[in-house]
C-alpha positions as CSV (number, residue, x, y, z in Angstrom):
1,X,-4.4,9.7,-3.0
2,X,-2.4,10.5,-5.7
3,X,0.8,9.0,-7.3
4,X,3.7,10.0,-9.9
5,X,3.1,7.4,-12.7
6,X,7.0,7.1,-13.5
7,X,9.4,5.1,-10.6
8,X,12.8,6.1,-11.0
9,X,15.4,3.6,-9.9
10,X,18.6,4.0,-8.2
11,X,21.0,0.4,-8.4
12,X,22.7,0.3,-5.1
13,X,25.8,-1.3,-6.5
14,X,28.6,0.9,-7.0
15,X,30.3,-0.3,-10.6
16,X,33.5,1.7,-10.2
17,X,33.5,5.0,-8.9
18,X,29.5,5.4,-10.9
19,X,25.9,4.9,-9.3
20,X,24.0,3.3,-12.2
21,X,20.5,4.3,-12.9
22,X,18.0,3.2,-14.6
23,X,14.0,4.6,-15.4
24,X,11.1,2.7,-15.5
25,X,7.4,3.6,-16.5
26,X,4.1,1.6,-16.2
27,X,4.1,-0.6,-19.7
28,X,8.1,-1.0,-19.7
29,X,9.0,-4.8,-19.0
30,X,13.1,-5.3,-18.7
31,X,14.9,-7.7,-16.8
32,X,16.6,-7.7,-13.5
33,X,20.1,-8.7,-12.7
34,X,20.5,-7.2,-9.3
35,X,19.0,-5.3,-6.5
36,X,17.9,-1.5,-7.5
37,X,16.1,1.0,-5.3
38,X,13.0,2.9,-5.6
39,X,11.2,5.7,-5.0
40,X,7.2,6.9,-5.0
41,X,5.9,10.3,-4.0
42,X,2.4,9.6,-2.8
43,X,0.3,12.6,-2.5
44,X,-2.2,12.6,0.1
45,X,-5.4,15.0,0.6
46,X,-6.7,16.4,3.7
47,X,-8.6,13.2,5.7
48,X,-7.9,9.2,5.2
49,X,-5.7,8.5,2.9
50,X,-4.7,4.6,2.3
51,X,-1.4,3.7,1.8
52,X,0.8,1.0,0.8
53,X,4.5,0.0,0.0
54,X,5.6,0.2,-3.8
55,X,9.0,-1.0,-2.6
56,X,10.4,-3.3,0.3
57,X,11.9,-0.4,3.0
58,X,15.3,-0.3,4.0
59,X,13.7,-0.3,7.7
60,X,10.2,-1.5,8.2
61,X,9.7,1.4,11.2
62,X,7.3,3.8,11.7
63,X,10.0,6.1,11.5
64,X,12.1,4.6,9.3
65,X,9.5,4.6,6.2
66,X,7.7,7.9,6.9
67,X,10.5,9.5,9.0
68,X,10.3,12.2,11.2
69,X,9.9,15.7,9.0
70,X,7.7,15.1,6.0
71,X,4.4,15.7,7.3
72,X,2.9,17.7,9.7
73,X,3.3,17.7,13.1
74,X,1.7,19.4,15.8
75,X,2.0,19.6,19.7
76,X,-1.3,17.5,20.5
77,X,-2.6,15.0,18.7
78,X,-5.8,16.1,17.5
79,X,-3.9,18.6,15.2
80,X,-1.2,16.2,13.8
81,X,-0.8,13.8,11.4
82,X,-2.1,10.2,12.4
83,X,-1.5,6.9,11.3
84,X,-3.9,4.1,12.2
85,X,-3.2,0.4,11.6
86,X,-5.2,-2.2,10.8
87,X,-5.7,-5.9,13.4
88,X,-7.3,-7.8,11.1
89,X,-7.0,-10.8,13.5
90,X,-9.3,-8.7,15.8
91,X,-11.2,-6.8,13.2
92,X,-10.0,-3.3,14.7
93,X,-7.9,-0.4,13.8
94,X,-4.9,-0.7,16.8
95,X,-1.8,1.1,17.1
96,X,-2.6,4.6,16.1
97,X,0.7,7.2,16.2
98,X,0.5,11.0,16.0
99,X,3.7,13.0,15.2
100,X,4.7,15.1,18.2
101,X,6.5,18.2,17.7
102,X,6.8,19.0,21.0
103,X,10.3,19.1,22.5
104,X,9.6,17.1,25.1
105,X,7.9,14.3,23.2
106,X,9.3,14.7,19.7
107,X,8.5,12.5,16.8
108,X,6.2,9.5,16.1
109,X,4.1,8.8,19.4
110,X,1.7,6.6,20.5
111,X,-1.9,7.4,20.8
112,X,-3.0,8.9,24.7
113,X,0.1,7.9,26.2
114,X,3.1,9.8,24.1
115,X,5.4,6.3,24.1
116,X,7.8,6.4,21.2
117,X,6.6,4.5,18.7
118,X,9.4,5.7,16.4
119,X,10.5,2.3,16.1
120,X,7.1,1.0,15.5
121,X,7.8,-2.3,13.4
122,X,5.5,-2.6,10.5
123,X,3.9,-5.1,8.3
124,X,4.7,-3.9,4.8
125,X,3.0,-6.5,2.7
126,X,0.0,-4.3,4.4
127,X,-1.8,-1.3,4.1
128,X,-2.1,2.1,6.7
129,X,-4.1,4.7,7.3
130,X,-2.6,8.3,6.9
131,X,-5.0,11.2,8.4
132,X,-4.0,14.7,7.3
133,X,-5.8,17.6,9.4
134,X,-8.2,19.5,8.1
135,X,-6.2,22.9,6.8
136,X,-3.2,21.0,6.5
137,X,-3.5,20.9,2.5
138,X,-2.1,18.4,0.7
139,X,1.0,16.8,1.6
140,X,3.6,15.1,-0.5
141,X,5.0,11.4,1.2
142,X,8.4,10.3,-0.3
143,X,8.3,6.3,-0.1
144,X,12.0,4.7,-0.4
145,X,13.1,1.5,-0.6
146,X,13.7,-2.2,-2.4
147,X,12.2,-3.1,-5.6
148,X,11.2,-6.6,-4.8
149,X,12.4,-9.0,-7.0
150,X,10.3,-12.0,-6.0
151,X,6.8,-12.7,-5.5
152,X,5.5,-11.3,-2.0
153,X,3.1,-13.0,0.1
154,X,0.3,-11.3,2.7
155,X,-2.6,-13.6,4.4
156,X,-6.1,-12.7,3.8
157,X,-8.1,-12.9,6.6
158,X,-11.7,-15.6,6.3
159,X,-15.0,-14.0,6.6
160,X,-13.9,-10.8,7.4
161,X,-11.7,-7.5,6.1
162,X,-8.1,-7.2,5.1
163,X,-6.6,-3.8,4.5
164,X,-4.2,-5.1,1.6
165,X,-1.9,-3.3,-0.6
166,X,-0.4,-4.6,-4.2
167,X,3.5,-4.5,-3.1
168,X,5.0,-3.8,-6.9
169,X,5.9,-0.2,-8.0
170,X,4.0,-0.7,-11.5
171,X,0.0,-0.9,-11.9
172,X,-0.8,-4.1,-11.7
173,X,-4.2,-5.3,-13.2
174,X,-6.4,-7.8,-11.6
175,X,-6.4,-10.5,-14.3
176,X,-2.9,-10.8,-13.2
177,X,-2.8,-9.8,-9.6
178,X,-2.5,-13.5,-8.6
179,X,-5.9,-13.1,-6.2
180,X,-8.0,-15.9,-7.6
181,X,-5.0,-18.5,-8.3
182,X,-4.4,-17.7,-4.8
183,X,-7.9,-18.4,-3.1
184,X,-9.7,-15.2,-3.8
185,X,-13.6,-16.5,-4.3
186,X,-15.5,-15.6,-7.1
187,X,-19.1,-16.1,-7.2
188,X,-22.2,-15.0,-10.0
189,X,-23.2,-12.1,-8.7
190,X,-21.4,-9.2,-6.1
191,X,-23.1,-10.9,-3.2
192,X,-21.8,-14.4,-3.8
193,X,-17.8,-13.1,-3.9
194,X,-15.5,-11.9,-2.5
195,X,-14.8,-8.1,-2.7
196,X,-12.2,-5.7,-3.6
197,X,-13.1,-2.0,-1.9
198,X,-11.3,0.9,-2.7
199,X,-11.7,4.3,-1.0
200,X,-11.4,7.3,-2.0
201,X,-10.3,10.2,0.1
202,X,-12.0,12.8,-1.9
203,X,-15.0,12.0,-0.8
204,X,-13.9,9.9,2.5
205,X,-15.7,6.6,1.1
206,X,-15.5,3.6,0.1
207,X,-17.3,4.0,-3.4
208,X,-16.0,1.3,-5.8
209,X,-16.9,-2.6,-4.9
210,X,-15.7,-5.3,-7.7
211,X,-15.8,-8.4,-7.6
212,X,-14.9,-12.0,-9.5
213,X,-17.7,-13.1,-12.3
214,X,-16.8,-17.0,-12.6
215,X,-19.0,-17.4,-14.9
216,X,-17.5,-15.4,-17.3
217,X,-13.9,-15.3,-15.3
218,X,-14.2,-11.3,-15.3
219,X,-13.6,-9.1,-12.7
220,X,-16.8,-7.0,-12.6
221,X,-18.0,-3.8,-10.7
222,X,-20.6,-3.9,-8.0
223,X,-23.1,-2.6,-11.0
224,X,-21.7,-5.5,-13.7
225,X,-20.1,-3.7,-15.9
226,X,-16.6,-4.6,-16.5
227,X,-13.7,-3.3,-13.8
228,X,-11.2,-1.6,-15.5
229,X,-9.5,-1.0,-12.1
230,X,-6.0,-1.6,-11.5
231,X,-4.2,-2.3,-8.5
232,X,-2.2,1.3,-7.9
233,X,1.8,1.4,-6.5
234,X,1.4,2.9,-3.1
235,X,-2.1,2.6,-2.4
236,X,-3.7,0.2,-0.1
237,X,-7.8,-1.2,-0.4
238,X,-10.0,-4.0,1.4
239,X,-10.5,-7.1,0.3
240,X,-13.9,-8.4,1.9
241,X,-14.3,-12.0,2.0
242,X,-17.4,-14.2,2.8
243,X,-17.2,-17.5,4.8
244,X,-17.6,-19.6,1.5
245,X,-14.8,-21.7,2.3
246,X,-13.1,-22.4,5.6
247,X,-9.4,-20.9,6.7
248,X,-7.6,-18.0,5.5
249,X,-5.7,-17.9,2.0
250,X,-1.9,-16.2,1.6
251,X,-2.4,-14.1,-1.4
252,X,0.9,-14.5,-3.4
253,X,1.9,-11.4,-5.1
254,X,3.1,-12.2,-8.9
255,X,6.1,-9.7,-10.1
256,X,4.1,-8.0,-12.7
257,X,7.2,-6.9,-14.2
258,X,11.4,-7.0,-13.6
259,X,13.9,-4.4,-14.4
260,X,17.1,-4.1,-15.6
261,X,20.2,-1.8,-15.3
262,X,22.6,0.2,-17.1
263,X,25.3,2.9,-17.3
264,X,23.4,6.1,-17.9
């Protein structure tokens, strides 16, 4: 999965009869005054592609963040695109929606039984699974929505997987990703803490494992050498814990930077 490394910002408040707009690239730190909007084109490959929210979505449906028309869709559901969600509660994927282009069961529908899940609410603090068909090619996702302008919150699951997702439309690196202030366990070596695991859908793996180094309070790779890693705008990864300590932790997600407005 791929992303544009430039948001470009829309303020919702009309000054006058003007929109007001404003540009921001990874690096820039400005200030914000007011509520902007944002948009992300995410391109994803042919197989699994994890995804997560830059923004906050105007509506947190199914529909309403992926709509209807930008991938493809296909009369059965073996041939269309899927999305699979993530129980971590359960430790299961759950949930999985095919888009329908039939006319008699148009749209985003449930796996097996073709309900509308159109209106599917979802938990955007989290990350989904996008499945492109094979001979689909790659598809372009346009993401819309909020620019959150405080810190975001998403529970991490104890002793088993989460399928997170950094919720800020600038990299974010893991020094100040808020994980360990927040409960994320570090350890001396990979398997005494907690892991980050990132897929990637070019080869339809998960091939990078890092992990906390208290000893030196780095955030290492699976190998030792020092992650470099960032946490990507509208990607989503796992975040693997052990039973070191007892009950879940809410990961609180620091704004990594604020933006500010002007006439054009």
């Amino acid at each position: 999965m791929k992303t544009d490394t430039t948001m470009r910002w829309l303020l919702l408040t009309i000054i006058g009869a003007s929109w007001v707009f404003v540009s921001v690239s990874n690096g820039q730190t400005t200030n914000v005054t007011s509520n902007i909007a944002g948009f992300q084109v995410v391109t994803l490959i042919e197989g699994r592609n994890f995804v997560g929210m830059p923004v906050i979505p105007a509506t947190n449906t199914l529909a309403g963040i992926m709509s209807t028309n930008q991938l493809p869709a296909a009369a059965t559901e073996s041939s269309a695109t899927a999305v699979d969600f993530w129980d971590q509660t359960h430790q299961t994927l759950t949930n999985r929606s095919w888009l329908s282009s039939s006319a008699n069961f148009p749209g985003w529908r449930a796996s097996s039984t073709f309900a509308d899940n159109n209106a599917l609410l979802l938990d955007v603090n989290k990350g989904v699974i996008v499945t492109i068909r094979a001979g689909q090619g790659s598809q372009s996702l346009l993401l819309l929505g909020y620019v959150a302008t405080n810190a975001q919150t998403q529970v991490v699951q104890n002793n088993s997987y989460t399928l997170a997702a950094s919720t800020y439309p600038v990299a974010v690196s893991l020094t100040n990703s808020g994980l360990v202030a927040s409960g994320f366990v570090g350890g001396n070596s990979v398997g005494t803490s907690d892991t980050l695991q990132f897929f990637n859908p070019t080869t339809q793996l998960f091939d990078l494992t890092i992990w906390y180094d208290t000893g030196s309070g780095v955030w290492r790779n699976a190998d030792g050498s020092v992650a470099t890693r960032q946490l990507m705008p509208g990607e989503s990864f796992v975040i693997a814990r052990g039973n070191w300590v007892a009950g879940n932790f809410t990961w609180t997600n620091p704004i990594p930077a604020s933006l500010s407005h002007g006439q054009p």
